[in-house]
Backbone as CSV, one residue per row, in Angstrom:
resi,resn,N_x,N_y,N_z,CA_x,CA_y,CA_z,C_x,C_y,C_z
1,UNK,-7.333,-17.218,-0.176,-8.226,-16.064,-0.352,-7.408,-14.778,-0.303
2,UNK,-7.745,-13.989,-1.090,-6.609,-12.902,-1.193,-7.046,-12.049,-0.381
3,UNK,-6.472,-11.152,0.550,-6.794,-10.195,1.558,-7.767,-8.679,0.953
4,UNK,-8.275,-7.822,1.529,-8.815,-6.637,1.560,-7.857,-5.764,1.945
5,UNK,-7.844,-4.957,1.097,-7.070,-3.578,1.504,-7.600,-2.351,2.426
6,UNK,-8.771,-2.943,2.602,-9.636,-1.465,2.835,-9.201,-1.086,4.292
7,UNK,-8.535,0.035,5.066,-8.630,-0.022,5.779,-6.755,-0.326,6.254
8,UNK,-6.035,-1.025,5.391,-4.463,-1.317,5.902,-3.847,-0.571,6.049
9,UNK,-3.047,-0.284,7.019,-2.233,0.974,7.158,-1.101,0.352,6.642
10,UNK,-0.511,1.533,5.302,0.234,1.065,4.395,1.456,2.046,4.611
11,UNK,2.621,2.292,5.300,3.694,3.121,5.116,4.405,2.975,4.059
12,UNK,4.750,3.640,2.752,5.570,3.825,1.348,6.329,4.768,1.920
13,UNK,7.730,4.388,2.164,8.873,5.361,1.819,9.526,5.754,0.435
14,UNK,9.959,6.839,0.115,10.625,7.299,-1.297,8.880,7.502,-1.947
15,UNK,8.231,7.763,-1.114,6.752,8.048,-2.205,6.135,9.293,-2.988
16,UNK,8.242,10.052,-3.531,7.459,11.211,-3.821,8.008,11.113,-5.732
17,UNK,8.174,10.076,-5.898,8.019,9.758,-7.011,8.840,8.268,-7.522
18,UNK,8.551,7.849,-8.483,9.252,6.478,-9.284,7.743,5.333,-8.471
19,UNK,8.789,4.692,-7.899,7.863,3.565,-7.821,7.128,3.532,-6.542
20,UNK,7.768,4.570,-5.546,6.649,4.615,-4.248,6.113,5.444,-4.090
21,UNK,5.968,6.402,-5.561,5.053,6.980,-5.599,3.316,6.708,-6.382
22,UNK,4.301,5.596,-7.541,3.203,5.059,-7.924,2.161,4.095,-6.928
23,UNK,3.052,2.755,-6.103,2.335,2.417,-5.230,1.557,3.248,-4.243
24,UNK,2.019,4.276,-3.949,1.028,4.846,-2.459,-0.120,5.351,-3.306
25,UNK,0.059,5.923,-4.505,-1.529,6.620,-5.478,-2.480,4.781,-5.459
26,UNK,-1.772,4.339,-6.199,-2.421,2.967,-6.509,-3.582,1.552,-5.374
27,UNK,-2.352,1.938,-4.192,-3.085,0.940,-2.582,-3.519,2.213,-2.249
28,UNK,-3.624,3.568,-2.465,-5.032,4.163,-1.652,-6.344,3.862,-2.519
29,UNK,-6.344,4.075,-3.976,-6.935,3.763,-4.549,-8.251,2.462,-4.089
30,UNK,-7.215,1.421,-3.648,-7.999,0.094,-3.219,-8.250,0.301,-2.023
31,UNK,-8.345,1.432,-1.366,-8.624,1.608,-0.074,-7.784,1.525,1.396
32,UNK,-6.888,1.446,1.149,-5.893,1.652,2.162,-5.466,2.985,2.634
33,UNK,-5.213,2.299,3.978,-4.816,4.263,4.732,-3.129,4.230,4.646
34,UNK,-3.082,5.253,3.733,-1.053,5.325,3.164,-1.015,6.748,3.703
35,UNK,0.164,5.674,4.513,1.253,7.238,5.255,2.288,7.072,4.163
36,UNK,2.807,8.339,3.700,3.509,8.544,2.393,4.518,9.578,2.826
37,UNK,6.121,8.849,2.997,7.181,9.801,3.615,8.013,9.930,1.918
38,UNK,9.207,10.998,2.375,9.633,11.132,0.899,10.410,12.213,1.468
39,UNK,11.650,12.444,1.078,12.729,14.059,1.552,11.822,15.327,0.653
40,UNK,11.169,15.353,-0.565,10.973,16.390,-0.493,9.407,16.883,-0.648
41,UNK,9.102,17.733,0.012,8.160,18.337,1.257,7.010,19.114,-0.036
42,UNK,7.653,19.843,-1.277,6.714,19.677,-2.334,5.801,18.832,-3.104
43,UNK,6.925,17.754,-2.923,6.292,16.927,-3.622,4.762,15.767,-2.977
44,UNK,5.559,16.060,-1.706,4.274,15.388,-0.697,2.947,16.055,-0.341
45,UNK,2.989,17.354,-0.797,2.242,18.018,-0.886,1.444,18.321,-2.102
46,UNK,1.636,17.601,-3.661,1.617,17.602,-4.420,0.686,16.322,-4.541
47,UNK,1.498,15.546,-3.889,0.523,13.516,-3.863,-0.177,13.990,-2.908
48,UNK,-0.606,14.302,-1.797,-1.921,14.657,-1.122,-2.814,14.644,-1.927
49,UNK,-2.959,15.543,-2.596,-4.059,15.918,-3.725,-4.469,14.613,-4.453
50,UNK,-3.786,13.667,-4.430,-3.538,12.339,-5.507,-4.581,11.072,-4.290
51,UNK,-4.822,11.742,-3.254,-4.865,9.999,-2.233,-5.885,10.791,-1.490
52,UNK,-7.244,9.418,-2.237,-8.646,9.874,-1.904,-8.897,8.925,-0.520
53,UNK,-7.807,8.383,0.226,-8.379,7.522,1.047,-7.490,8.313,2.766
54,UNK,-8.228,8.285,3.625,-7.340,8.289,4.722,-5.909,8.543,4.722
55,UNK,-5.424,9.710,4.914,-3.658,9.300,4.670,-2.779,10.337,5.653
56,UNK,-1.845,9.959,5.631,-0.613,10.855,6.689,0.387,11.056,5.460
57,UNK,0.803,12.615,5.546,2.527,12.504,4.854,3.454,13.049,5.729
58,UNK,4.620,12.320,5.393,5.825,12.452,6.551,7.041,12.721,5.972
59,UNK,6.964,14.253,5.989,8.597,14.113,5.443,9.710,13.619,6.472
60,UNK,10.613,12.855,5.250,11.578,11.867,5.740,12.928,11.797,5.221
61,UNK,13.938,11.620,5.460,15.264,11.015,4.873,15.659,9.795,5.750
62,UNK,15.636,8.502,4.582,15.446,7.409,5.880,17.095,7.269,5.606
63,UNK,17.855,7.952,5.888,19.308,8.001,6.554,19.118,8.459,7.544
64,UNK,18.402,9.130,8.166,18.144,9.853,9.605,17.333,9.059,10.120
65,UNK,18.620,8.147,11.287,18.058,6.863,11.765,16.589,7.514,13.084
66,UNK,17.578,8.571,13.618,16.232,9.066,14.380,15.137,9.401,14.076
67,UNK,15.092,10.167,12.560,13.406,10.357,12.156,12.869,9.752,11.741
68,UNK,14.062,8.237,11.225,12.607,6.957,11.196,11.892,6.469,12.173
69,UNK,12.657,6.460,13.359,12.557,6.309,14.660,11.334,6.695,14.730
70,UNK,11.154,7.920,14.721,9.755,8.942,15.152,8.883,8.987,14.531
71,UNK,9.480,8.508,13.100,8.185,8.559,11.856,7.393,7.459,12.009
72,UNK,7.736,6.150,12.579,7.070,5.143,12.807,6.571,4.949,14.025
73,UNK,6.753,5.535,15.027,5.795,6.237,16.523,4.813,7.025,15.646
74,UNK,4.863,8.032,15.035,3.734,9.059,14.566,2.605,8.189,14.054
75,UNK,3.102,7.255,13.193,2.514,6.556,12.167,1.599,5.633,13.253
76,UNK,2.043,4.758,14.323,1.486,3.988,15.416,0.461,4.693,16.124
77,UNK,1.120,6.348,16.320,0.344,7.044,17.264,-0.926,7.367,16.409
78,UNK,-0.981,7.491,15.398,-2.383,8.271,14.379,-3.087,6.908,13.960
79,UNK,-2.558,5.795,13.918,-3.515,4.681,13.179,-3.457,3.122,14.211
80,UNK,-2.373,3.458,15.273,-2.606,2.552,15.955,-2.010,0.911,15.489
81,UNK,-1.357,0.716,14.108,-0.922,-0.375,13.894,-0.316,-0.008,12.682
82,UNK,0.643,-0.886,12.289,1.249,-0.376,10.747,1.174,-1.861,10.081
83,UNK,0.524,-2.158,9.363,-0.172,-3.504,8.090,1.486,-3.732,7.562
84,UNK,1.411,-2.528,6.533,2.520,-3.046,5.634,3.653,-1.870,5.525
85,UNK,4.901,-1.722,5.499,6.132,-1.245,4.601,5.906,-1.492,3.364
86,UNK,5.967,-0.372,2.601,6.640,-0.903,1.245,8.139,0.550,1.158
87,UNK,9.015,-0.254,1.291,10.684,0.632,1.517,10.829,0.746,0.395
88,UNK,10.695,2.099,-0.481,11.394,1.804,-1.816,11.924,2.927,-2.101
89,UNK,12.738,3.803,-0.845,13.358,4.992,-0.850,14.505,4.471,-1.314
90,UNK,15.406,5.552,-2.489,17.065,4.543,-2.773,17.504,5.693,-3.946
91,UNK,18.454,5.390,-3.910,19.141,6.993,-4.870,20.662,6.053,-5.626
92,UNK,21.042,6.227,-6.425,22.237,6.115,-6.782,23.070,7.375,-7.365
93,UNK,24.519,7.150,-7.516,25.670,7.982,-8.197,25.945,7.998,-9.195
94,UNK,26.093,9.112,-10.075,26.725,8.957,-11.355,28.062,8.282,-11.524
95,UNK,28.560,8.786,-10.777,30.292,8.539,-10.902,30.527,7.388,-10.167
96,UNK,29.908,5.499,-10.515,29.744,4.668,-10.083,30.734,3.193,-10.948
97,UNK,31.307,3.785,-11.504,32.640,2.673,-11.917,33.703,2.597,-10.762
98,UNK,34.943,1.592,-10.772,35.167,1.469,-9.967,36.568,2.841,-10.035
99,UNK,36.849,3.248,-11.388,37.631,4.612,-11.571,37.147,5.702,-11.379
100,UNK,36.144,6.010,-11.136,35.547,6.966,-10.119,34.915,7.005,-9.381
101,UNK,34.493,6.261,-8.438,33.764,6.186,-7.630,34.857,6.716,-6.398
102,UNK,34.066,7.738,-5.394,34.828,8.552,-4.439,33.961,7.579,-3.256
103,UNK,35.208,7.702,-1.521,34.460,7.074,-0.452,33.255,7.753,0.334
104,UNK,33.424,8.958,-0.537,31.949,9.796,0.096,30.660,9.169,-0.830
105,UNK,30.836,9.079,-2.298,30.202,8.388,-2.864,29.174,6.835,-2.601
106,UNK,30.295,6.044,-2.008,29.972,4.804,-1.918,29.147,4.474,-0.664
107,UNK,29.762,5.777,0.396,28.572,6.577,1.451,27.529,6.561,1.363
108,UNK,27.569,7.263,0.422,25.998,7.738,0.206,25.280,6.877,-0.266
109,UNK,25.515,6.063,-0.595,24.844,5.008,-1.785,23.952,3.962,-0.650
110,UNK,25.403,3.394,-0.038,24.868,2.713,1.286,24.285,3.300,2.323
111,UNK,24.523,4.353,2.708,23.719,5.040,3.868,22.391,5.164,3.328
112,UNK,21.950,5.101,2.278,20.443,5.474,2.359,19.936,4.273,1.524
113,UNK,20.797,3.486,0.908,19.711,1.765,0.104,19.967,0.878,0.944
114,UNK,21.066,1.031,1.909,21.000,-0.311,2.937,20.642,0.032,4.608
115,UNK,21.087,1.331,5.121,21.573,1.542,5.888,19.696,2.397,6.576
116,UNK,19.391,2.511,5.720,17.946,3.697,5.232,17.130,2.414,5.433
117,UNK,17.211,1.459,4.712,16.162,0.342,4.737,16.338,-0.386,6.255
118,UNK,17.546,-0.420,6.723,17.478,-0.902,8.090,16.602,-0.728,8.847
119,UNK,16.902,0.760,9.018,16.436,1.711,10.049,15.176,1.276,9.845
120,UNK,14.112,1.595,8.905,12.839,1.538,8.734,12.527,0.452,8.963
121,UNK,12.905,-1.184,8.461,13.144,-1.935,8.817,12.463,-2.238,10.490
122,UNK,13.821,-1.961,11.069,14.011,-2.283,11.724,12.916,-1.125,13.214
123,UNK,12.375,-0.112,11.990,11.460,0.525,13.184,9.874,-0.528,13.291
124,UNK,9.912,-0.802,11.769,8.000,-1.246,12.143,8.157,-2.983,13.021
125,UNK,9.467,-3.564,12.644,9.399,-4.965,13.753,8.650,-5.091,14.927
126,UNK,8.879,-3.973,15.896,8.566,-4.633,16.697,6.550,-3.961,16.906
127,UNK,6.204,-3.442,16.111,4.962,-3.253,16.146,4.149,-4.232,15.711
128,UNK,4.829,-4.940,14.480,4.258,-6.107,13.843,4.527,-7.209,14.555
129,UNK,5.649,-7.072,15.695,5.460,-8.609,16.266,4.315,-8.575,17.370
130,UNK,4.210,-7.545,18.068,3.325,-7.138,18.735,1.699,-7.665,17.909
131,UNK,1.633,-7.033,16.842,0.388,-7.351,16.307,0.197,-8.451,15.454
132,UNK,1.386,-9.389,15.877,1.283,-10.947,15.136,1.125,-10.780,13.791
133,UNK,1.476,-10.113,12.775,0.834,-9.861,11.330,2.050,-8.567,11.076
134,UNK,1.907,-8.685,9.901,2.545,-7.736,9.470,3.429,-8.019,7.489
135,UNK,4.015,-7.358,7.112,4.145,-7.445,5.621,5.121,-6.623,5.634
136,UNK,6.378,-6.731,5.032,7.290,-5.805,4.652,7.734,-6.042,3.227
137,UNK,7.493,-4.575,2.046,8.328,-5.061,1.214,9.450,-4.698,0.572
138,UNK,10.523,-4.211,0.680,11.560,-4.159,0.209,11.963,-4.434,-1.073
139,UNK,11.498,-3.012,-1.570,12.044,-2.707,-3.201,13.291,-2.877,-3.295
140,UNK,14.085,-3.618,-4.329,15.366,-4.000,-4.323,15.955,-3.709,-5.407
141,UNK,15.988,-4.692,-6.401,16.404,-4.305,-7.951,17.239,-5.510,-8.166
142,UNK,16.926,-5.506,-10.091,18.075,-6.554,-10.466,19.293,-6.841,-10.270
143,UNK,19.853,-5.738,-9.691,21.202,-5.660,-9.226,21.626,-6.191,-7.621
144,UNK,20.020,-6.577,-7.107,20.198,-7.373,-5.874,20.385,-8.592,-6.336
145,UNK,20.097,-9.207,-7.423,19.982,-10.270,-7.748,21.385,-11.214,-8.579
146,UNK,21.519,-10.057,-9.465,22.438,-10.472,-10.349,23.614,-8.813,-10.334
147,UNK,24.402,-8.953,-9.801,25.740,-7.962,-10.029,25.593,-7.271,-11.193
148,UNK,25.545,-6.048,-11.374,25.285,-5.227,-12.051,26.568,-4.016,-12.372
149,UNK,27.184,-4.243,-13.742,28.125,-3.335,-14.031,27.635,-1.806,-14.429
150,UNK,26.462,-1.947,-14.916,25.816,-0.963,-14.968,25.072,0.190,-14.072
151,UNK,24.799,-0.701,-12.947,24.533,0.036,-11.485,25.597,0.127,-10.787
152,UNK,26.748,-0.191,-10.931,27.777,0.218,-10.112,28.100,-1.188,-8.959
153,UNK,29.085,-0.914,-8.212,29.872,-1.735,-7.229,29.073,-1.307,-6.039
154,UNK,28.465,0.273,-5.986,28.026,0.393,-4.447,26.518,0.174,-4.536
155,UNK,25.448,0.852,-5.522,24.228,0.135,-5.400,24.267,-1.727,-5.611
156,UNK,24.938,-2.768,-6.244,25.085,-3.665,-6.357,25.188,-4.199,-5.034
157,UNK,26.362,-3.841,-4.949,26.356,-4.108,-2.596,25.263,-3.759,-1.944
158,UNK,24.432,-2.591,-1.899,23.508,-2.057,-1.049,22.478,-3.536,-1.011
159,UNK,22.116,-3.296,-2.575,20.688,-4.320,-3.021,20.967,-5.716,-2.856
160,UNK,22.439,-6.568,-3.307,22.834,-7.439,-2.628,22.180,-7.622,-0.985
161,UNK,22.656,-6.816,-0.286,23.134,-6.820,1.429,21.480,-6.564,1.804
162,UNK,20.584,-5.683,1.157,18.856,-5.800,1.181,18.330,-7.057,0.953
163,UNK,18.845,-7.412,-0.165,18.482,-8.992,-0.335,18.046,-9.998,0.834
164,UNK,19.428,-10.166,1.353,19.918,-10.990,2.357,19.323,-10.566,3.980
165,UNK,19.365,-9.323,4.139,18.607,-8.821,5.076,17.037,-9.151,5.080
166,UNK,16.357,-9.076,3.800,14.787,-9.291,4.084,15.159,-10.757,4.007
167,UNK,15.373,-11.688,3.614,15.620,-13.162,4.583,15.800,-13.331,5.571
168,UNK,16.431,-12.688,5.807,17.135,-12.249,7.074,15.904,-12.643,8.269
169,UNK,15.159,-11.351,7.856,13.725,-10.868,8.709,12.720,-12.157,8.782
170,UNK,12.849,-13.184,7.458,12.290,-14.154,7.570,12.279,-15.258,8.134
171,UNK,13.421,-15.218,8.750,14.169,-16.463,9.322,13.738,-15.816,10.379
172,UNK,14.123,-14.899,10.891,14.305,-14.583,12.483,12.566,-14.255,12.970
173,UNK,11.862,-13.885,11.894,9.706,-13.707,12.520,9.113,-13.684,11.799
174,UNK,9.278,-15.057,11.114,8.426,-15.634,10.487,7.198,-16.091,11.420
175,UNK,7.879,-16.767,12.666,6.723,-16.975,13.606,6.002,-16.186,14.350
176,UNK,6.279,-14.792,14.176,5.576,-13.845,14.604,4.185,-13.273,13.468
177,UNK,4.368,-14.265,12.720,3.629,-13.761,11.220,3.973,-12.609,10.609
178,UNK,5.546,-12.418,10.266,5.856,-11.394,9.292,6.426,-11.930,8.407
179,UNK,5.966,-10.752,7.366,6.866,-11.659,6.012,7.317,-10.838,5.248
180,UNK,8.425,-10.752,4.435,9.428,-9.672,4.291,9.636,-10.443,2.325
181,UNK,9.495,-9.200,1.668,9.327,-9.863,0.240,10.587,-9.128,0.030
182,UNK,11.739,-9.401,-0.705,12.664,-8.464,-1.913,12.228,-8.712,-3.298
183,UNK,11.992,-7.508,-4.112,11.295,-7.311,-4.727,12.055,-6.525,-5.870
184,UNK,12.471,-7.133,-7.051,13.819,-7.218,-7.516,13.250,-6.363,-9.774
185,UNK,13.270,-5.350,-9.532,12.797,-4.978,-11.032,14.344,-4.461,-11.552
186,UNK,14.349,-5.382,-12.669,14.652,-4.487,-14.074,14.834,-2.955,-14.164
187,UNK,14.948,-2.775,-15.357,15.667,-1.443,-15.170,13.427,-0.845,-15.591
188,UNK,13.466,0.329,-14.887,12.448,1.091,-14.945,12.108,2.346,-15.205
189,UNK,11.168,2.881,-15.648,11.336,4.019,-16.408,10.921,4.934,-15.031
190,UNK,12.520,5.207,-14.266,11.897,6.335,-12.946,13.375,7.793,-13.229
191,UNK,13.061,8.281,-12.292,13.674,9.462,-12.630,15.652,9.049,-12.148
192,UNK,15.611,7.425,-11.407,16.883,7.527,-10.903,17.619,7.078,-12.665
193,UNK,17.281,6.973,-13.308,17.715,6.946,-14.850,18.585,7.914,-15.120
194,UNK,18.216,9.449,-14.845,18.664,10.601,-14.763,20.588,10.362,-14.487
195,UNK,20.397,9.417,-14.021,22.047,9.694,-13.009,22.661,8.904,-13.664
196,UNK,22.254,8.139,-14.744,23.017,7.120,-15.495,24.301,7.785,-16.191
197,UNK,25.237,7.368,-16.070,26.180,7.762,-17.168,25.899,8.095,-18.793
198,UNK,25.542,7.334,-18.950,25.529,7.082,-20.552,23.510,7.062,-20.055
199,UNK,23.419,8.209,-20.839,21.559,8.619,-21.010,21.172,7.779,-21.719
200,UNK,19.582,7.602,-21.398,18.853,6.439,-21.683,17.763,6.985,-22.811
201,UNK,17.730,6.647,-23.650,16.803,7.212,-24.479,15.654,7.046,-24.269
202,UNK,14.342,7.954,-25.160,12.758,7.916,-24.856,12.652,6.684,-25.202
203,UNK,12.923,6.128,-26.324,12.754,4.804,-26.885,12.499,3.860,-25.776
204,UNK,13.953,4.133,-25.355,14.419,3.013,-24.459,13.457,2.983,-23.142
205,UNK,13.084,4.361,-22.821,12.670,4.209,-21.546,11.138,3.617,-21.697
206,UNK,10.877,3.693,-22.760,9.150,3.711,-23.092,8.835,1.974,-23.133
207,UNK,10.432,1.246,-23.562,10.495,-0.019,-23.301,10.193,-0.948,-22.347
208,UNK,10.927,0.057,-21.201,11.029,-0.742,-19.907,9.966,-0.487,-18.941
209,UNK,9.933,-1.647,-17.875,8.718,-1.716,-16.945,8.449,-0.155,-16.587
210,UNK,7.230,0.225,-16.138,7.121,1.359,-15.774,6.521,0.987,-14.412
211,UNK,6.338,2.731,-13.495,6.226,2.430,-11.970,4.923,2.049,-11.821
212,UNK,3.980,1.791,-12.676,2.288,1.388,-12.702,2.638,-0.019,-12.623
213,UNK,3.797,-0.477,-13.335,3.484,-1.881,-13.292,3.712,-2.690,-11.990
214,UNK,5.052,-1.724,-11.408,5.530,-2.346,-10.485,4.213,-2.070,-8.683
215,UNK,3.460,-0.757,-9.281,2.144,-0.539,-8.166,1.551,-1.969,-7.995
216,UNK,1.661,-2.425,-9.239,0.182,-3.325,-9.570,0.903,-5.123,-8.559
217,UNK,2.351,-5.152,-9.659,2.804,-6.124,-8.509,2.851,-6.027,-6.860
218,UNK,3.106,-4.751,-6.246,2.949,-4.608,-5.028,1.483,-4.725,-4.349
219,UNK,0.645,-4.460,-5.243,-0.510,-4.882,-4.611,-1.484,-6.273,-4.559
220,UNK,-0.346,-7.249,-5.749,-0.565,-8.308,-5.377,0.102,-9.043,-4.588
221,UNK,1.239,-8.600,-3.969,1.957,-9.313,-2.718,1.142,-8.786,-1.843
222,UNK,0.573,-7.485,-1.477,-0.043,-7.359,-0.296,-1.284,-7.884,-0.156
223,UNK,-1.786,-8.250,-1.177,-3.557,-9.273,-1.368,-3.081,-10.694,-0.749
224,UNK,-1.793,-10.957,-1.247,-1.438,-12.849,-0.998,-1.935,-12.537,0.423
225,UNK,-2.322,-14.037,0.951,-2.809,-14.302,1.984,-1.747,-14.372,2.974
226,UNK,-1.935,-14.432,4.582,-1.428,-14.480,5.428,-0.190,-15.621,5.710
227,UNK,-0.405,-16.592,4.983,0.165,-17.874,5.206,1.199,-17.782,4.118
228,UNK,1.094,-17.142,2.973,1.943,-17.095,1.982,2.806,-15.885,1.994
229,UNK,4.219,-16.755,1.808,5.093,-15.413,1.894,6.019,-15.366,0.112
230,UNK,6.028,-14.610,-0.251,6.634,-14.363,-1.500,8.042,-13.792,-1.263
231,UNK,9.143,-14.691,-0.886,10.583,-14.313,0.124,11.653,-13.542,-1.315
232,UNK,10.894,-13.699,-2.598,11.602,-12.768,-4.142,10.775,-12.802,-5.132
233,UNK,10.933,-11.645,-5.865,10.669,-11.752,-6.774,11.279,-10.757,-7.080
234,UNK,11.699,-11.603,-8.501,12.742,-10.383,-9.828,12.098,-10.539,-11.451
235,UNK,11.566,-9.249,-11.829,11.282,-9.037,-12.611,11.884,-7.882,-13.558
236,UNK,11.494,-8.279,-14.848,12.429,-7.400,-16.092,11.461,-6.954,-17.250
237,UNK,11.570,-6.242,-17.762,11.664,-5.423,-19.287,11.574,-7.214,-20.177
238,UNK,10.473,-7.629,-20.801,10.706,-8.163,-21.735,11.793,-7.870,-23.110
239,UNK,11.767,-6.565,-23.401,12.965,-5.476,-24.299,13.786,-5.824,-23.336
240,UNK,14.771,-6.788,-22.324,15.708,-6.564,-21.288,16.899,-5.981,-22.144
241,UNK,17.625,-5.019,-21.764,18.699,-3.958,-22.228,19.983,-5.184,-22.190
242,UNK,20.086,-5.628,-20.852,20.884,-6.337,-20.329,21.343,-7.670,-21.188
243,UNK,20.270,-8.121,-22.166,20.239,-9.705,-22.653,20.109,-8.995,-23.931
244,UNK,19.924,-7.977,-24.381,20.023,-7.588,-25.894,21.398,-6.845,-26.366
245,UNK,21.810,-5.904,-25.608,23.137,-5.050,-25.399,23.969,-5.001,-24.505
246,UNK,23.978,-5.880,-24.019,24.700,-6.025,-22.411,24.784,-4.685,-21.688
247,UNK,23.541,-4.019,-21.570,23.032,-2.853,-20.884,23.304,-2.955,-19.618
C-alpha cells in the first residue's frame, strides 16, 4: 500500500533550484510539511510563495557542519519529527579535467557533495532511529554509478563515496526502519549545466530528463511502503548524450 504524504515532514536541501527545488514545490503539493534549506536567502524567499502546505525555510550551506547541526534541531523543534531527507544540495567545477583541476577545487567539490551530505546525513539519524521510521534520499547522479569523464575525477569521487555511504546507512539501520535510497539521474536540464566546459545546447537540454521528472520519481520512493527499500536507482535521458556521443 503506498503511503500518504499528508502531513510528512519532508526536509529538501539545495531546494532553491534544479531538482530540490522541483521536489519541495511538488511533495508540498501532495501535502507534506517541507522545510526547504538552500545558501541563497532570495531564492527561498521566492519558493515560499510556491508551497501551499505547512512549511519552514532554512537558509543553509550544508558544508557548515554546524548549521546542519542546528538546522535539523530547528526542524525537530517546529514539527517534532523529520519523515524524510531528500539531500540534493551539490555544485560542481568548471575546471574539472585532471589538467586543471586545482586542490582548492577538488575541495570544494567534496566538501559540499560528500562531506555536505554527511553532515545532514548524519544529523536526521538519530531522530529517525528514535522514531523507528524514517526515509533518506540521496540525490546522486550517473556519475555515482558509472565514472564519468565528463563530470570530472572530483564530482565522480564525491557521488561514487555517496553511493556507498547511503548503503552504508542501510546496513548499519535498517533495523531501526530507515532506508536510505541513492538516486542516480542522467544528465538533467538544471542550472549546474552552466559550469560545463563545453556548453550544452537548448536542443540538448530540452532532451534530457528535467527536474519535474525527477520530483515525480522522488515522490514515488517516498509513497513505497515501509517495508520496501529502493537501496538505487539510476536513471537517464532516453536521447542519453553519453551512448550517442560519448557525452
Amino acid at each position: 500500500m503506498v503511503q500518504d504524504l499528508t502531513n510528512k515532514v519532508i526536509w529538501v536541501t539545495g531546494a532553491t533550484s534544479g531538482i530540490g527545488e522541483a521536489a519541495a514545490v511538488h511533495l508540498s503539493h501532495q501535502g507534506a510539511r517541507i522545510v526547504a534549506s538552500g545558501r541563497r536567502e532570495d531564492r527561498l524567499q521566492a519558493l515560499t510563495a510556491r508551497l501551499p502546505s505547512p512549511h519552514l525555510t532554512i537558509p543553509l550551506d550544508v558544508a557548515d557542519e554546524t548549521a546542519v547541526f542546528s538546522s535539523a534541531k530547528q526542524i525537530t523543534e517546529a514539527f517534532g519529527r523529520i519523515d524524510v531527507l531528500v539531500h540534493s544540495a551539490g555544485l560542481n567545477i568548471t575546471e574539472r579535467s585532471w589538467d586543471e583541476i586545482t586542490p582548492s577545487g577538488w575541495n570544494e567539490v567534496i566538501q559540499v557533495d560528500l562531506n555536505g551530505a554527511f553532515y545532514c546525513n548524519q544529523a536526521v539519524l538519530p531522530v529517525m532511529r528514535d522514531q523507528k521510521d524514517g526515509l533518506i534520499i540521496n540525490v546522486s547522479s550517473w556519475a555515482g554509478r558509472f565514472v564519468s569523464r565528463v563530470s570530472g575525477g572530483a564530482y565522480s569521487a564525491a557521488k561514487h563515496g555517496l553511493n556507498a555511504m547511503t548503503e552504508s546507512i542501510n546496513q548499519e539501520n535498517c533495523q531501526f526502519g530507515i532506508r536510505a535510497t541513492a538516486l542516480c539521474p542522467g544528465e538533467v536540464a538544471t542550472e549546474i549545466l552552466d559550469r560545463r566546459p563545453v556548453p550544452v545546447s537548448t536542443e540538448d537540454r530540452a532532451r534530457m530528463v528535467q527536474s519535474e521528472d525527477v520530483a515525480d520519481l522522488i515522490e514515488h520512493i517516498v509513497r513505497t511502503p515501509p517495508h520496501v527499500c529502493l537501496n538505487e536507482i539510476t536513471i537517464s535521458p532516453t536521447w542519453n548524450r553519453g551512448y550517442i556521443r560519448g557525452a
